[in-house]
C-alpha positions as CSV (number, residue, x, y, z in Angstrom):
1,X,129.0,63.5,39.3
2,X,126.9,60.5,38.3
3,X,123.3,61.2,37.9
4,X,121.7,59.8,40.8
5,X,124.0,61.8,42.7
6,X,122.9,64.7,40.8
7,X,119.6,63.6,41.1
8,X,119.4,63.1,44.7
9,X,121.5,66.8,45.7
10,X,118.5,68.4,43.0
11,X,115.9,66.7,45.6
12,X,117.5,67.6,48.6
13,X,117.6,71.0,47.9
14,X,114.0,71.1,47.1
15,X,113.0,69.3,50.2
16,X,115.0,71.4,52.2
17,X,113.2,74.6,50.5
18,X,109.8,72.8,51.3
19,X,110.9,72.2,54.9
20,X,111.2,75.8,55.4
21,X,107.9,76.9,53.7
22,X,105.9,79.8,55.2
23,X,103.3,80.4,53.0
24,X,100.5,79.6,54.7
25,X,102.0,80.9,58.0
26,X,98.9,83.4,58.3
27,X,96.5,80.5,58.6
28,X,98.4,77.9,60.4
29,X,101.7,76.5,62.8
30,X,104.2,75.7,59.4
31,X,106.1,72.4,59.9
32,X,105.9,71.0,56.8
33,X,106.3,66.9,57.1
34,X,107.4,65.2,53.4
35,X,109.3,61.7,53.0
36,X,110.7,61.2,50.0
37,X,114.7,60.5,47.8
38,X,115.6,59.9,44.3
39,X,115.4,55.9,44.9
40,X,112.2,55.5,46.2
41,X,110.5,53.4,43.4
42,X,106.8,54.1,45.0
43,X,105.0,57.6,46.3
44,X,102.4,57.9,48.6
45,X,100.0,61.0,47.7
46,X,98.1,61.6,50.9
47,X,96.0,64.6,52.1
48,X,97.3,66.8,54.4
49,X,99.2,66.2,57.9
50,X,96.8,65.6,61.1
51,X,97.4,66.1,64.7
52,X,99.6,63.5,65.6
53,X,101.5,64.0,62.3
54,X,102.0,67.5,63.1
55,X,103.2,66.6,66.6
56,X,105.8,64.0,65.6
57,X,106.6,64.8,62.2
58,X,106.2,61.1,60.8
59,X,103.8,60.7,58.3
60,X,100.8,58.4,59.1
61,X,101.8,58.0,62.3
62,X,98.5,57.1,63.5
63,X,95.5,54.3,63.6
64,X,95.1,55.6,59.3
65,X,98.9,54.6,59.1
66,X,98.3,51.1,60.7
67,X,95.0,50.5,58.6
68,X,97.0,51.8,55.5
69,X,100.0,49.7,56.1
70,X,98.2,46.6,56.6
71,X,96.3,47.6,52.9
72,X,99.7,47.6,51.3
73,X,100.7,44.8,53.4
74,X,104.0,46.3,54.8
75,X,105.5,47.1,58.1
76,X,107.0,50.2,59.7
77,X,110.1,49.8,59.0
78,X,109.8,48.9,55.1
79,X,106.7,52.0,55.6
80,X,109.5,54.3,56.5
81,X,112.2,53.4,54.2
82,X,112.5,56.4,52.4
83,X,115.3,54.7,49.9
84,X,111.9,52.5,48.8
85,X,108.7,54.7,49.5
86,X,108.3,58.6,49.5
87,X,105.0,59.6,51.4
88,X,104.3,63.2,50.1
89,X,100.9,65.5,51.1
90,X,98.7,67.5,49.0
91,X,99.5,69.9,51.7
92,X,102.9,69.4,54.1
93,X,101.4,70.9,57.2
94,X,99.0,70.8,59.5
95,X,95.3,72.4,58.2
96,X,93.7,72.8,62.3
97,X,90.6,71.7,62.8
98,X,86.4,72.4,61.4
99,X,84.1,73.1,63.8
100,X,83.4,69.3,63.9
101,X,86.3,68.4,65.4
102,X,87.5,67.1,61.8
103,X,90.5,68.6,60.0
104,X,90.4,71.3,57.2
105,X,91.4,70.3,53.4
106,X,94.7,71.2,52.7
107,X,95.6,74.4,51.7
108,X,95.6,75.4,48.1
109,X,98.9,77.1,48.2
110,X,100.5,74.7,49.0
111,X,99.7,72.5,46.1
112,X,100.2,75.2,43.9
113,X,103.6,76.2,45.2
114,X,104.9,72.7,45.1
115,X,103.1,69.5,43.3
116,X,104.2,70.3,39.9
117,X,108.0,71.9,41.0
118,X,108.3,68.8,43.2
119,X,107.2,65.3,41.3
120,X,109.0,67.8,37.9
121,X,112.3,66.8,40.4
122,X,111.7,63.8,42.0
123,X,112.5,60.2,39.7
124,X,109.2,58.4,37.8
125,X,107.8,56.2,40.6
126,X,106.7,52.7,39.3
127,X,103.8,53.1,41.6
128,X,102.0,55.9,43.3
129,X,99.3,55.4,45.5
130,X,96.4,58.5,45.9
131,X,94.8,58.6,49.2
132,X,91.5,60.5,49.1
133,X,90.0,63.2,46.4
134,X,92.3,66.3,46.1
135,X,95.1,63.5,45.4
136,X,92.8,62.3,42.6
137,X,91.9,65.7,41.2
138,X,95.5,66.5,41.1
139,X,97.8,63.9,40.1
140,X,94.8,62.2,37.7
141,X,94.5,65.8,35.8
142,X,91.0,64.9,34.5
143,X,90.3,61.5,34.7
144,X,88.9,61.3,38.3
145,X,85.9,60.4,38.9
146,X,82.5,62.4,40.3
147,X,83.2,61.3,43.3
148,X,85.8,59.1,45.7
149,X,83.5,56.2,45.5
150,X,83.4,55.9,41.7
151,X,87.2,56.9,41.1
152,X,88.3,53.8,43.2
153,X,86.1,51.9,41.6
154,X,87.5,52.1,38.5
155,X,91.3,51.8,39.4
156,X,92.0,49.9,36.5
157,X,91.7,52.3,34.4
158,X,94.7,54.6,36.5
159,X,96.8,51.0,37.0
160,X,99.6,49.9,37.3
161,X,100.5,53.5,37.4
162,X,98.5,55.0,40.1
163,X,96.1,53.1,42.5
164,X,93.3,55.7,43.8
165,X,92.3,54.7,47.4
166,X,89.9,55.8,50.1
167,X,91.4,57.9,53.4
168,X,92.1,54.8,55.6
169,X,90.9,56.9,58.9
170,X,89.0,54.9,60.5
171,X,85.8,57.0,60.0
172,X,85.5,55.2,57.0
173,X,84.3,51.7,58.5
174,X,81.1,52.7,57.1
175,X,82.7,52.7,53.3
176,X,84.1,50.2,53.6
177,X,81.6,47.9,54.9
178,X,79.1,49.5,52.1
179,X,82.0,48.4,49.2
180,X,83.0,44.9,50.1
181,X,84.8,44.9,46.2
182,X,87.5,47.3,47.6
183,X,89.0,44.5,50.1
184,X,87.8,41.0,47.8
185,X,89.7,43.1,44.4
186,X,91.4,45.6,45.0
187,X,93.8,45.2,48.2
188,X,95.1,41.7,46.9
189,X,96.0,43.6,43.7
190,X,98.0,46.2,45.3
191,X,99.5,44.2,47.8
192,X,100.9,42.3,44.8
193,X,102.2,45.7,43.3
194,X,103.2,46.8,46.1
195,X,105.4,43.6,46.8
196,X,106.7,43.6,43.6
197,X,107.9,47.4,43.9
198,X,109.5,47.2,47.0
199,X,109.0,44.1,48.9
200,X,108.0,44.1,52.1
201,X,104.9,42.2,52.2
202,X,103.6,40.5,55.6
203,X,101.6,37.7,53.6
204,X,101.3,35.8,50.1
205,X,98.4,37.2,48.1
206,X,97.1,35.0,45.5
């Protein structure tokens, strides 16, 4: 058996332990939602499922996967290759909702029952991307920030490994408006990086 062949059954039969998960079946509706294969050359680190996620079971399948798309630069389709981009959750299901209307932080177990096993099985990305701070305070072990605000603004210290980014839900307009360097530096940087990982891009970026 070659070794991405081994590679790739090794995966499978970790994902297909994950898409059974019941952990956190107490505190929640399990259906865990996780894109990913030996090939894909770039991971995705989000936050937790939300509603929609939940409903469809397609990551980002919202107005924050159209706003993060267009930061990367690619479309659905190159989005949803998992041969080219795993999209993985600090928690693969559903949280519910706060009393605001907002959803709940992913559940700890979950991390703890599957970061390490999981990115210990799947192939060294060239480039992962860390949406929002318990991505950061996991995968950075240490070197994150005080805060989201600060850790993005010093992604050149995590690059060209990792790129930290803000949640791209839409509540943060006000963010973004207040940190005009995220779209003048660092989108055209990793829509470059992105491009050069696994193509796709929508536009030339100087």
């Amino acid at each position: 058996m070659v070794r991405g062949t081994r590679e790739q059954s090794k995966l499978s039969r970790l994902l297909a332990e994950i898409r059974v998960c019941r952990i956190c079946e107490a505190h929640l509706s399990p259906r865990p939602v996780i894109h990913a294969s030996a090939t894909a050359r770039l991971c995705i680190v989000a936050q937790a499922p939300g509603i929609r996620v939940h409903e469809t079971g397609i990551s980002f399948n919202d107005p924050s996967g159209d706003r993060l798309r267009e930061w990367m630069g690619v479309d659905r389709a190159t989005f949803y290759d998992e041969s080219r981009i795993a999209i993985i959750g600090m928690g693969f299901c559903f949280p519910g909702h706060d009393a605001n209307g907002g959803d709940l932080p992913p559940r700890k177990e979950c991390a703890k029952a599957w970061q390490d096993k999981l990115f210990a099985t799947l192939p060294k990305s060239e480039l992962t991307l860390l949406v929002g701070s318990y991505a950061f305070d996991w995968h950075l072990r240490g070197r994150a920030k005080a805060n989201v605000t600060e850790t993005v603004r010093a992604w050149r210290e995590y690059a060209p490994r990792h790129i930290p980014l803000p949640h791209p839900s839409w509540r943060n307009n006000g963010w973004l408006k207040k940190n005009p360097w995220f779209s003048a530096e660092l989108l055209p940087y990793l829509r470059r990086r992105v491009s050069a990982v696994v193509g796709g891009a929508k536009q030339a970026v100087p």
